[in-house]
Structures are given as C-alpha cells and as structure tokens.
C-alpha positions as CSV (number, residue, x, y, z in Angstrom):
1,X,19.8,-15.5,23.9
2,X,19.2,-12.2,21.9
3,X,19.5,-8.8,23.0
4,X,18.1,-7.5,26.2
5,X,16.1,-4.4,25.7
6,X,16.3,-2.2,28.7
7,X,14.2,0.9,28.8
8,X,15.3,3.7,31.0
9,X,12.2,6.3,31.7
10,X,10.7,8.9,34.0
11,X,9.1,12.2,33.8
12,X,11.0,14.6,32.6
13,X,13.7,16.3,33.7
14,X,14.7,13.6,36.0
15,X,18.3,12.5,35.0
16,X,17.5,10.3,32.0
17,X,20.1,11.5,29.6
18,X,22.9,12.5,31.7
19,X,22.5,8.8,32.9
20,X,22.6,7.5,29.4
21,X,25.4,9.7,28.1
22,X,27.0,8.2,31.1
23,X,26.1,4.8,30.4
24,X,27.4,5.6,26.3
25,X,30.6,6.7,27.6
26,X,31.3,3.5,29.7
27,X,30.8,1.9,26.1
28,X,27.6,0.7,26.4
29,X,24.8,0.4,23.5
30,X,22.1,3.1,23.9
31,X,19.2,5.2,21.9
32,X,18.6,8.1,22.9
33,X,15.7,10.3,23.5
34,X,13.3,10.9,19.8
35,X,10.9,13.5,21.1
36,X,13.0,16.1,21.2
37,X,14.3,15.7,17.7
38,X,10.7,15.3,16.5
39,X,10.3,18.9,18.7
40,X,12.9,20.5,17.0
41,X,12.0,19.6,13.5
42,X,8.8,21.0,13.9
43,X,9.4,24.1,15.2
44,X,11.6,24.5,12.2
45,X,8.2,24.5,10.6
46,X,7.3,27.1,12.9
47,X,5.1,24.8,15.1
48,X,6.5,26.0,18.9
49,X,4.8,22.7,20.2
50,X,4.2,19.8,18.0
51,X,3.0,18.3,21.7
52,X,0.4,20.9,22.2
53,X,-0.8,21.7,18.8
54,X,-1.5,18.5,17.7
55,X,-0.5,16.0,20.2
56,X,-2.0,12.9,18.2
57,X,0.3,13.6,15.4
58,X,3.2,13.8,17.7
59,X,2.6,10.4,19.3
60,X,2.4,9.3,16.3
61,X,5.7,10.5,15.2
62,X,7.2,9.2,18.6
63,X,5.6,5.9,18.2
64,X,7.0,5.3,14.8
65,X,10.8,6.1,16.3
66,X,10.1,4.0,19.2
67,X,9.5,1.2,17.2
68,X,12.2,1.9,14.8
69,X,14.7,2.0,18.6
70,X,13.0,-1.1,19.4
71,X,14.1,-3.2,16.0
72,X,17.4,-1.2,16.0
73,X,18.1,-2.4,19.7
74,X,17.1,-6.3,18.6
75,X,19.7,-6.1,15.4
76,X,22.2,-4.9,17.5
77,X,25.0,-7.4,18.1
78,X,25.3,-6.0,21.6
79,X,23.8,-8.1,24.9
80,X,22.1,-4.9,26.2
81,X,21.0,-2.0,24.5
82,X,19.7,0.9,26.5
83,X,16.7,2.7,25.6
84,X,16.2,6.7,26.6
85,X,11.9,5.9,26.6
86,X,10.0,3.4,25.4
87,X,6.9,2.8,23.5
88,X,4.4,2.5,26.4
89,X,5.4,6.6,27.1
90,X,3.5,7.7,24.5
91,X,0.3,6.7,25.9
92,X,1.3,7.6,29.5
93,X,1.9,10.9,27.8
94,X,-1.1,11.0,25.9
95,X,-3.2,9.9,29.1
96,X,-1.5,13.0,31.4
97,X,-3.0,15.0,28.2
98,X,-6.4,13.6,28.1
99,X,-5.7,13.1,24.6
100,X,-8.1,9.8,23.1
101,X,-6.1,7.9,20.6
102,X,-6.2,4.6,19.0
103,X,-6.0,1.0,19.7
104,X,-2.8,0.8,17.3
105,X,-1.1,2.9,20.1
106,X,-2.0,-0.3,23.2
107,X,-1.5,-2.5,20.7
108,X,2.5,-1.3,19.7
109,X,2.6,-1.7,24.0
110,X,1.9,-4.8,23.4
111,X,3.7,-6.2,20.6
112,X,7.0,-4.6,21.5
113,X,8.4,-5.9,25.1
114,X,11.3,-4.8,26.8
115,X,13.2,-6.8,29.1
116,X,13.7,-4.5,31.7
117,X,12.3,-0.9,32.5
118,X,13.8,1.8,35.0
119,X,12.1,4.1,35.9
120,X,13.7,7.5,37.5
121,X,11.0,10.2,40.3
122,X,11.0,13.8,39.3
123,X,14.1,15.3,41.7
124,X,13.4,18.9,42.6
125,X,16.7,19.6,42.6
126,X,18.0,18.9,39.6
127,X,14.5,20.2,37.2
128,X,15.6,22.3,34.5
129,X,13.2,23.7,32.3
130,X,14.3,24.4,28.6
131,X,12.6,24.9,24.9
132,X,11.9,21.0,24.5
133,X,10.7,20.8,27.8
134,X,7.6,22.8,28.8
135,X,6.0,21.1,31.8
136,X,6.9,22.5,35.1
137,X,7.6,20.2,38.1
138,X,3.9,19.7,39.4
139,X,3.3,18.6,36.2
140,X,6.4,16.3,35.8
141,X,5.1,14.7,38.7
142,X,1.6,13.5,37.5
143,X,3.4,13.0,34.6
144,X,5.7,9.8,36.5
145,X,2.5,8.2,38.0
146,X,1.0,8.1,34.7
147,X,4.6,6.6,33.6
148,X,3.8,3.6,36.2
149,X,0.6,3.3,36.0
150,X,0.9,2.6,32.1
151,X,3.7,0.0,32.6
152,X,2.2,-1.5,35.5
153,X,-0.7,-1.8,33.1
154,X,1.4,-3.7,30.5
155,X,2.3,-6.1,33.1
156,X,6.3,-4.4,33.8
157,X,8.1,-4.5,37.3
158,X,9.8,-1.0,37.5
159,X,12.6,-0.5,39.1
160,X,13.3,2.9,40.6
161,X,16.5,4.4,40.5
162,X,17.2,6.3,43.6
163,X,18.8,9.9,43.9
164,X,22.3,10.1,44.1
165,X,25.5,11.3,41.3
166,X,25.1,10.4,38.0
167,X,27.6,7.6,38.2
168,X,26.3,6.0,41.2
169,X,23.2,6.0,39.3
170,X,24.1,4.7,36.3
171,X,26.5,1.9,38.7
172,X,23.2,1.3,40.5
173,X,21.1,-0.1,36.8
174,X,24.2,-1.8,35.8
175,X,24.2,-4.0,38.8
176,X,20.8,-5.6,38.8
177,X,20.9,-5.5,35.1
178,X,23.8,-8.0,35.3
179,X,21.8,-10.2,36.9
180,X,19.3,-10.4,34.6
C-alpha cells in the first residue's frame, strides 16, 4: 500500500506549523517547513533575504529539501506522513515573484506526487509577521491563489481547511484523511 504523502500548504502565516506541531504531538509522522532553515542559514552569511537577493538560488535550495521530504516521507514505515509544503510551492512562489526558472522545477511537480494536499486561506487574524517572513497580508493573499492555481495545474484536488482552533483543525484533516 505504501506511504501516503500528504502535503499541508498555504500562504504564509496561515496556521501551517501550529497545525503540524499539533499533528507531531498526537504522534503523527511529519516534515516540517525547509525554507526557513534555508533563511536562516543564509543570513548567517549575511544575506537578509536569500528569497529576494537571489530567488532562483533559493528555489533551488527549497527544491532540493523538498525532494529529499518527499523520499524521506516514502521510506518512512509510517501510513501517513505529513508534509509542512511541497514541491509544487516553489513555483507558486517563484510565479507570485515573476521569477522565470527552469523546466527541471515543473518537471520535480511532476515526478514527485503527493497523495493528498491541504491547503489553509490567509486568516487576518491570526498573521504574524517575523524575520523569516517578510510578506505582508495583501501579499499572502496573492500568494494562496498562486498556491491553487499551481496545484490545480498539476492536476490536485485541494482541500481547504476552514478557520477554527488549532485542534479542530488539525481533527478536521485527520478525518477525511482516514478515509483516504
């Protein structure tokens, strides 16, 4: 049967992580989030925003941890593995930039498929921004329709996860995902 890969994704500041650190603390199997490690490690080399600077190089980056999640989350002896992102982001993200980029990027879309894929609308309320995070909300909201129009593109059904506590949230992917 193999493992199900089950992306969780939306703009950001949206809920993402408190939902998987919720889902980790029930037990569950997930990867979280690689862009903001690949953030901090380069402002440690004094770049303020890899993202920015030199966003092609950044995809890059995120494509290569994505696709290292995506074999992790297949060698896992686990029957679901969560996923904070997955590889189709990077072009959404590079598309809200206006950033060209190369076929290898549609390509990884295309030759890495998740099984199911969440999707969570920018909340007002609960936006936050931080030193990982630059956009501001406007932006986080262009930012979700390019999310669905890049995995509508690759052919994936999202599912959005409506507003409500963290746990009802979280209670809310684990029911239909059960039923997968």
């Amino acid at each position: 049967m193999g493992v199900k890969k089950i992306v969780i994704t939306g703009g950001p500041g949206t809920g993402k992580t408190s939902i998987i650190n919720e889902l980790l603390r029930r037990g569950f199997v997930c990867l979280e989030e690689v862009s903001r490690q690949v953030t901090l490690d380069a402002q440690k080399q004094g770049i303020d925003q890899l993202f920015l600077t030199k966003p092609l190089l950044f995809s890059d980056m995120l494509l290569k941890g994505r696709r290292n999640q995506f074999f992790e989350a297949i060698s896992s002896n686990e029957t679901l593995t969560f996923l904070d992102r997955g590889i189709p982001d990077v072009v959404a993200y590079m598309d809200f930039l206006g950033t060209k980029y190369p076929n290898r990027f549609i390509e990884a879309c295309k030759n890495h498929i998740y099984d199911h894929v969440f999707i969570l609308a920018p909340w007002q309320q609960i936006y936050v921004s931080d030193n990982e995070r630059y956009e501001n909300f406007d932006q986080a909201e262009q930012i979700h329709d390019h999310l669905v129009n890049t995995y509508s593109q690759f052919g994936y059904n999202l599912n959005d996860v409506p507003f409500d506590s963290i746990e009802k949230r979280a209670d809310f992917i684990l029911n239909i995902v059960k039923n997968l």
